[in-house]
Every structure is written in C-alpha cells, then in structure tokens.
C-alpha positions as CSV (number, residue, x, y, z in Angstrom):
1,X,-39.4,-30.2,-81.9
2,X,-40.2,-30.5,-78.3
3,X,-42.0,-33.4,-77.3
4,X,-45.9,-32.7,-75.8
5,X,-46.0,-34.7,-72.3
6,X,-49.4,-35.7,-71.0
7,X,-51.2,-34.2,-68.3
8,X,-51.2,-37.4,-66.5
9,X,-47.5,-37.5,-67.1
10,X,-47.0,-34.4,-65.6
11,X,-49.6,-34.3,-63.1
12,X,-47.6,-37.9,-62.2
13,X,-44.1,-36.2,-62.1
14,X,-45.6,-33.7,-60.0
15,X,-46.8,-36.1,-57.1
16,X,-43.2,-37.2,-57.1
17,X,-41.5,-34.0,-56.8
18,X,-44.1,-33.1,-54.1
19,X,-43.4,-36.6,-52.0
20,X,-39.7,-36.3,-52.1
21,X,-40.0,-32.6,-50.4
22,X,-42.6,-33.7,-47.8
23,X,-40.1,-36.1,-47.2
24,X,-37.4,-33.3,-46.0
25,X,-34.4,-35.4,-46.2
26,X,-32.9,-34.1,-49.3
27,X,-29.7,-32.0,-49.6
28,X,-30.9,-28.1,-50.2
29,X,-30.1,-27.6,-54.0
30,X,-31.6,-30.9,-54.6
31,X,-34.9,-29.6,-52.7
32,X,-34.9,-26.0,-54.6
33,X,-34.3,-28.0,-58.2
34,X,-37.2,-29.8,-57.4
35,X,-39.4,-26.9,-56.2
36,X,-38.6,-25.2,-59.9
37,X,-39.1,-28.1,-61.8
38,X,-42.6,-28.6,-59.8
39,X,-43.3,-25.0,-60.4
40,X,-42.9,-25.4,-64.3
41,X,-44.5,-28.4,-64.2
42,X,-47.8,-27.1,-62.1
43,X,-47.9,-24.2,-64.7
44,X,-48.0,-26.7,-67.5
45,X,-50.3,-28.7,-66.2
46,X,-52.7,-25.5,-65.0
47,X,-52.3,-24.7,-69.5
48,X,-53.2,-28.1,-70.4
49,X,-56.2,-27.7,-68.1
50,X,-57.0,-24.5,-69.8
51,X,-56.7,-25.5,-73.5
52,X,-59.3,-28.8,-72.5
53,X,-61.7,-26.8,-70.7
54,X,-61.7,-23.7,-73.8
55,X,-62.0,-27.1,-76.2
56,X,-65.2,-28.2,-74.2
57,X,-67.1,-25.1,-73.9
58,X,-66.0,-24.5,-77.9
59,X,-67.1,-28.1,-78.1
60,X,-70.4,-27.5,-76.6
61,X,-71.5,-24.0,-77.3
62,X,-70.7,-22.5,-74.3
63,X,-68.7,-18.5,-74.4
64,X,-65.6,-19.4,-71.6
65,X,-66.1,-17.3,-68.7
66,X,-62.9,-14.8,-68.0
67,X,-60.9,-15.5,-65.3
C-alpha cells in the first residue's frame, strides 16, 4: 500500500527541489532528477488541490465548473 503524503509535505519537498536548481550548482543528472521528481510532485500536488476543491463545492452545494 503506498503511503498518502500531505500537500504540505509535498508542496514542502517542492520548494526544495525548486531552491536547489535556482541555485545552479549542481552536477546535470542531479539537476534533471530533480526537475522530474518536481514535475511528479507539482502534478500531485495540482490532484490533491483538485480532489479538496470537488470536496468543497460537493460540501457546499455548488456543481464544479469544467476546466
């Protein structure tokens, strides 16, 4: 079973990957690594967005608009 991380967690992870290639002084495989993993975790964090903001307008009444 794989273990459900936080949006806060990720969004935190996230900030990291991002400061470490603004940074620029990292070896090229260790720079593209990071850019996938930040890629993953950005669409992750874009679904966790999704399912809260489907659970609010559920929550509250609302139809979600299409995107």
């Amino acid at each position: 079973m794989e273990e459900k991380i936080s949006f806060e967690d990720n969004l935190a992870r996230l900030g990291k990957i991002v400061s470490e290639l603004e940074k620029g002084d990292i070896p090229l495989e260790k720079a593209v690594e990071l850019y996938g993993e930040g890629i993953k975790l950005s669409a992750e964090c874009r679904r966790q967005l999704s399912e809260a903001h489907i659970k609010i307008t559920e929550d509250s009444g609302e139809v979600p608009a299409e995107n």
